[in-house]
Structure formats: C-alpha cells, structure tokens
N, C-alpha and C positions, 0 to 999 in steps of 0.2 A: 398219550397211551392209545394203541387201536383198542378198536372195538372188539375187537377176538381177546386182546388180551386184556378188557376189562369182562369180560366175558367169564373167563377164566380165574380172574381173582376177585368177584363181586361175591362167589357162591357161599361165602358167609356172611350175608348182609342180608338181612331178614326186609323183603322187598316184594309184598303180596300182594297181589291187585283183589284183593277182597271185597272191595268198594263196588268196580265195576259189575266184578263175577257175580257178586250176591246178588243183583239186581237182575243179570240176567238169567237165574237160575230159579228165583224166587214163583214162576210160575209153576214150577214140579214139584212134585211130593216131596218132602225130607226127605221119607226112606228111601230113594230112589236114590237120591244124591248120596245120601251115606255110606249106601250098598254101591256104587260106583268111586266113592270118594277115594282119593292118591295123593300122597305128597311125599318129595324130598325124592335126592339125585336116583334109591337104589333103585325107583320104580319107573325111570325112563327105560324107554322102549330102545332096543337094540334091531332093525331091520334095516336091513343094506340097502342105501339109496338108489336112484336109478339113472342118474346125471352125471355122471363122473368122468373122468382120467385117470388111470394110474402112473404113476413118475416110477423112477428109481429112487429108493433109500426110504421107501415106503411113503413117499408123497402121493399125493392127490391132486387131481385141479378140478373142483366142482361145476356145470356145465350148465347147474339149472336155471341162473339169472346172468344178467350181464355182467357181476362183478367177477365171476370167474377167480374166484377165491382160489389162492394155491397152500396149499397145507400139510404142515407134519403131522409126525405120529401124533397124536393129542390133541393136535389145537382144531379148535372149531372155526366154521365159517363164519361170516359175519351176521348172519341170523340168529346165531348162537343156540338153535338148536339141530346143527347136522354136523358131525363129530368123526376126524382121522382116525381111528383104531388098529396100530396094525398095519399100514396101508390099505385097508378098506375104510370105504366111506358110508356111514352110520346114519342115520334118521333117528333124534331121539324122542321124539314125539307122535311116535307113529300111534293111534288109539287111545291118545293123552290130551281129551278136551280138556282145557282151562274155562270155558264158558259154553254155555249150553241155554238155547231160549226158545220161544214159541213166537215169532215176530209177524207182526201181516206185511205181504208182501213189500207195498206199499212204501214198508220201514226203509226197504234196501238203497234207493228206489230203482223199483222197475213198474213201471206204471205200463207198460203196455205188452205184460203177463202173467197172465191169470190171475184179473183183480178179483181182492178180496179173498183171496186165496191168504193160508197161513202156512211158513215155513219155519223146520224145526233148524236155528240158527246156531252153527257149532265153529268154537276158534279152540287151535291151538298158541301156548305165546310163542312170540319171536316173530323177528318180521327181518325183509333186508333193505329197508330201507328207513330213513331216521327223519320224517315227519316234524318240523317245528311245533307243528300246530294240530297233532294227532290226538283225535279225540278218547282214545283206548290204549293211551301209554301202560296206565298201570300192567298189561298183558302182554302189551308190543313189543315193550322196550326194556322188558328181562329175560333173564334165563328160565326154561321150564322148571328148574328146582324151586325158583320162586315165587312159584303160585301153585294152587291146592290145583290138580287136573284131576278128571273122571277117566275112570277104563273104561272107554265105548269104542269096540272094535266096530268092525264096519258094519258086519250083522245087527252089533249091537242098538248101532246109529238107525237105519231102516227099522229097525223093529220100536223103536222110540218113535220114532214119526208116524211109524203105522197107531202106536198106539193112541198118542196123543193126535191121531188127526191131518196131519199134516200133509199134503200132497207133495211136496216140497223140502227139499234139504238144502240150507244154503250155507256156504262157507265163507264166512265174513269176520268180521268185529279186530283181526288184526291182519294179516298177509297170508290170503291160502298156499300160496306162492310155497312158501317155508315146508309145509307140511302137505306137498303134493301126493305123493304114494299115500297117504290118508286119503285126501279125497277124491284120487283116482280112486282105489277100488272100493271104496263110499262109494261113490255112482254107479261103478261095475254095479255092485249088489245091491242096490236102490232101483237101477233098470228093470231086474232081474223081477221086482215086486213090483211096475210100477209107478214108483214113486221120482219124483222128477228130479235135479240139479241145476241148483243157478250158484255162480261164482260170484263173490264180491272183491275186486281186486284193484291194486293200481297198477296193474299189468307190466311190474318189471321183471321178465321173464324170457327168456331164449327161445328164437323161434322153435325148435321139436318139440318142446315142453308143452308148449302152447297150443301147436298143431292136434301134439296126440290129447290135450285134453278137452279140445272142440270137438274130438270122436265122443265124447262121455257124457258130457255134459248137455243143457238144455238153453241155459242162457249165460251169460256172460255180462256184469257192468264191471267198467272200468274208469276208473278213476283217473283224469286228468289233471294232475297237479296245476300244471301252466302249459302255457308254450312259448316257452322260451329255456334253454340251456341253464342260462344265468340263474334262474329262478332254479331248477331242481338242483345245481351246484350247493347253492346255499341255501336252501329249506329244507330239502329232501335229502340228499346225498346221495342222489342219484340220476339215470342218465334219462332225455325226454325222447332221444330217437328211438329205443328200444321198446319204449310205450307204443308210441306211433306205427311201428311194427308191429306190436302183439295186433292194438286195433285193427288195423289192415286184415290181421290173419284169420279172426272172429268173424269179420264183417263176412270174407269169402267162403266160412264152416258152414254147417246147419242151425248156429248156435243162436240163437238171438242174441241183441247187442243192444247196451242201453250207454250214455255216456253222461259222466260229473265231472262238475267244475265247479271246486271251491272258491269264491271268489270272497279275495283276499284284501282289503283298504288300503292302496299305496305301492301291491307289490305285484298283482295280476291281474289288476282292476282297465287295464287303460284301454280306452276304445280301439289303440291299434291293434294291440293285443287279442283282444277278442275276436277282431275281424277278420285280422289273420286267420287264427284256428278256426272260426266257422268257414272261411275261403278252404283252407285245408280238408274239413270237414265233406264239403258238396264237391271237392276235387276226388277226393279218396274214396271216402263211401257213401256218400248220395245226402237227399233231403230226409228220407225219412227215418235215419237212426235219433232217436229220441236224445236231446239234448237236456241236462237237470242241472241250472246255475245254483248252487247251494249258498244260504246265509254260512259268512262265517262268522263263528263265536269264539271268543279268546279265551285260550285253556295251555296247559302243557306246559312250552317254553316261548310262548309267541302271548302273553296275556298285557302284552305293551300297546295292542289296536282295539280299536273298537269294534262292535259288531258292525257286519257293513251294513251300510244303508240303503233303506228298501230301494231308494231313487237310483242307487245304483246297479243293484240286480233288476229293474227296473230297465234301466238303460243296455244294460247287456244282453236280456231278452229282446229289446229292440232289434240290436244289432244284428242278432241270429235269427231272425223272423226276415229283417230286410235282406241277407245274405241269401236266402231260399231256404233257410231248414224249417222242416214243415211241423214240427214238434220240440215246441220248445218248454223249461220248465223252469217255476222258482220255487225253490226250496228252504225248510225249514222257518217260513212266513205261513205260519196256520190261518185258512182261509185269503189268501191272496187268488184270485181269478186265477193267475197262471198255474196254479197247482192241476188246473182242470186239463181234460183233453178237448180240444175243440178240430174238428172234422179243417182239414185246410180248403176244401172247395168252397162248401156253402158257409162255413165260420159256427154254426151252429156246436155246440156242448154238447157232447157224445158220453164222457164220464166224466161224473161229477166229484168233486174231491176236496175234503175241508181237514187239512191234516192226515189221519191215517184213513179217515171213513170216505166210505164209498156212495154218492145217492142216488141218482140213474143211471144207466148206462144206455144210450140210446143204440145200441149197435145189434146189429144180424149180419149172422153170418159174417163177422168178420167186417162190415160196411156201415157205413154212414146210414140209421135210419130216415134218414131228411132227405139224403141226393144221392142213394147209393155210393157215392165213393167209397174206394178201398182203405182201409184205416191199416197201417202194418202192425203186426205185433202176433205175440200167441194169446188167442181169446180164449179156446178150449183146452 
C-alpha cells in the first residue's frame, strides 16, 4: 500500500500522539490549551499551498520537496497533510500545532546561538520523510486528524512567545518542511515583533523553498541522516543529495547553520563514513559550521540496536577534529567534556555545558576571552 493511500484509509483509526504532546505542552496553563484546543478532520485548515504545478484533469504536482508528489483530485501527498482539492493544492495544517513547548535553546542543539536563551517550540504532524529510528513518530507518522492540534495562527504564535518569554520561535519536533506557509509567515510576523526564528529540519527540501526561507528565518539545523544513498533508501525513504543541497544553500544565506548526525551502531557508524562527510563538510562549507554527533537510542521501528557507545561517538569526534572542523560535538551523553565549546586556537572552554545548562561563558564580543580569536555563531 503507499503511503498517500494509507493516508487516506487510516483516518478511522484512533492514532494520538498524546504521549509525546502532553509532555510538551505540560509547561503552559490548562486554560491556554483548552481555549486553543482542536481535534478531528472538520477543523483542518484549508489555505493554498505555495509549491505546486497544475496538470490537466485537475492534477497537481507538488514542488516543495524532492519527492514531487503527483496527485488527483483527493489524494494527498506523502506527508499527509497537503491535499488535491479540486485541482488546487491545499495545506491542511496551516495554524494547527500538534505540540507546543518552552524548550532551551540548547535542546535543539544549537549551541552557538543565543545560549541560554529559551524558545517557544511548535510542530505540526506529518513529516515527508519515514525515519526508522524517529524519535516523534507518535506526531510524524500520522494524519493531522489524529492528534488533538491547537489553533495558533501566526499572531497567535508571536504573541505566546512574547508572553511566555521567549526570544525565540522554533520549528521542530517533527518536519517543518510539511507545514512551510505556517512557518513562513510565523517568522514574517515574529520579525515584525522582534522575536527571532530557528528551523529544526532534516532539510528534504527543494531548492526555492529553501532559498525563500533563509530570507526569514535566523538560523537553520539540519539534520544529517548519513552519507550515503544506501542508508537514506532504507531508513529514511528518502534522497541524501537533496540534503546536501539545502545545506549548501543555508551555509551561503544570512542564516546560521548548525549540523547533526545520528550516529547509528552498525549502519553510519564506520570511520570511512564519517570522514568522508567531514572531507565533504571542509570542502563545501568550511571548519567552522558546528558539527553535533548525537547518542542514538532505540525507539520506533529500529529498537533491535543498542545505544551507541560512548567510545564510538568518541571516535567520530575524533575523526571530525582531525579532518579540520573546528567545533565539534557529542550529544545526548550528559556531562561529556565534548558538550562544551572550547576556543580552536588556545583550546581553552569558552562555554561550559552539562546537558542543557550553561556555566561560563568565557566570550566578548563574540572572541575567545583567553586569545582573542573569533568564535562563529550569533552571541547577541
């Protein structure tokens, strides 16, 4: 069966990501939630996408990722929440968060902007791409009818982060990708106050889509699955050169740029591997875009591996220290030295880092208090 066509005959299968939602939600009032709270097909959002083709006979061909989804009257794309109507093509999640949080930066990671800063973190579900080993299925990997969403239009969105604090709106937890025209004009109107934008993506995305959103936005992480073909074919279901393209496009915006890599026991783990993409890395866009080797942990449909081992995030920090990249990181190891940022000239710990907290920051102006060197990142 494809994906569009389970898509389409799932929608009476009671399939809530409650689990995840509640936890990220659990930082805001009840009444807050309540008075934004939505569920079920009547109250998706109908606004006309902005990616498309039209065919004859009321077809479509969707423009916004690489799969280029071609589509009749009805049937959805493969993200399952952008919809043929008609021969227009439909966004139905436009203003329809599924989860909503107060996360420090840190969570994302972007470690070299604006530590210690807190962002207001909003998903909607659907994603286009099918993750083995995805930490946020319950939200990714269904249709918007099946999970409870909040009405937060864009205003709405800026005026929550003004409230609660936050400098910061970031779009993460499953594929902003899906619900673009959300978080374009979310940033339009978050500029307008402001209040900043960082992206959390795995950047399977067409280059226009991607260009016009480095106009908007503030920062950018993307997610590197692997580097290799074979590997997105069968974990992801999806393509690696079109990543490596978005990256490209970010690195040359205003946009800052942070990069992850799940590193996986057995299946992205091997020294050639790694050294390739760091070779790729100091080819493409230089030493100092921040690299973050993440612990993986078995969840989803991948719960057959172990967690990796430290000796081996360990050894791929290595690799990408000896390659030239001048910021390297290990993730999701609380308290591991490499979480820290250490200055690449004098070697000296610049910010201090034990899981999400923050304990010096030895920086001015942007530099290394020890040797003056230039540290990259946005600091203010």
């Amino acid at each position: 069966m494809k994906r569009r066509q389970f898509f389409k005959t799932a929608g009476g299968t009671t399939l809530l990501a409650s689990t995840g939602m509640m936890n990220r939600t659990s930082a805001f009032p009840a009444l807050l939630m309540d008075f934004y709270a939505l569920g079920g097909e009547a109250n998706l959002s109908k606004v006309e996408a902005r990616y498309y083709k039209k065919h004859p006979d009321r077809e479509i061909e969707c423009t916004l990722c690489p799969r280029l989804c071609k589509l009749g009257d009805k049937e959805r794309g493969y993200c399952g929440v952008r919809e043929n109507i008609g021969g227009k093509y439909y966004t139905l999640v436009y203003g329809k968060a599924c989860s909503i949080a107060a996360d420090p930066i840190e969570k994302k990671p972007l470690f070299h902007y604006l530590p210690k800063s807190s962002a207001l973190s909003i998903a909607t579900a659907g994603c286009n791409v099918n993750c083995k080993f995805c930490q946020n299925w319950e939200i990714s990997q269904v249709r918007p009818e099946q999970v409870q969403n909040y009405d937060l239009l864009p205003r709405a969105v800026v005026e929550t982060a003004q409230k609660y604090r936050c400098p910061i709106i970031a779009y993460t937890y499953t594929e902003p990708v899906i619900f673009f025209e959300y978080m374009y004009d979310t940033s339009v109107e978050a500029r307008k106050k402001g209040v900043r934008n960082v992206v959390i993506t795995g950047g399977h995305i067409s280059p226009e889509p991607m260009e016009d959103l480095t106009k908007v936005v503030d920062a950018i992480k993307v997610d590197l699955k692997a580097f290799s073909q074979d590997f997105y074919t069968k974990y992801v279901r999806g393509e690696l050169q079109p990543v490596l393209e978005a990256i490209k496009i970010v690195h040359k915006s205003s946009a800052w740029l942070e990069l992850v890599y799940l590193v996986i026991p057995t299946l992205n783990d091997s020294s050639d591997e790694i050294r390739k993409m760091c070779q790729w890395i100091m080819k493409e866009i230089g030493p100092d875009v921040p690299l973050h080797f993440s612990r993986f942990v078995p969840m989803y449909l991948m719960k057959n591996l172990p967690p990796t081992p430290v000796s081996t995030l360990e050894k791929v920090h290595k690799i990408a220290l000896d390659e030239g990249i001048h910021h390297v990181y290990i993730g999701n190891v609380p308290g591991h030295s490499a979480e820290s940022t250490y200055c690449p000239n004098c070697k000296n710990n610049v910010i201090e880092r034990k899981g999400y907290s923050i304990g010096k920051i030895a920086l001015k102006g942007g530099r290394c208090k020890y040797c003056n060197n230039p540290i990259p990142g946005i600091w203010i």
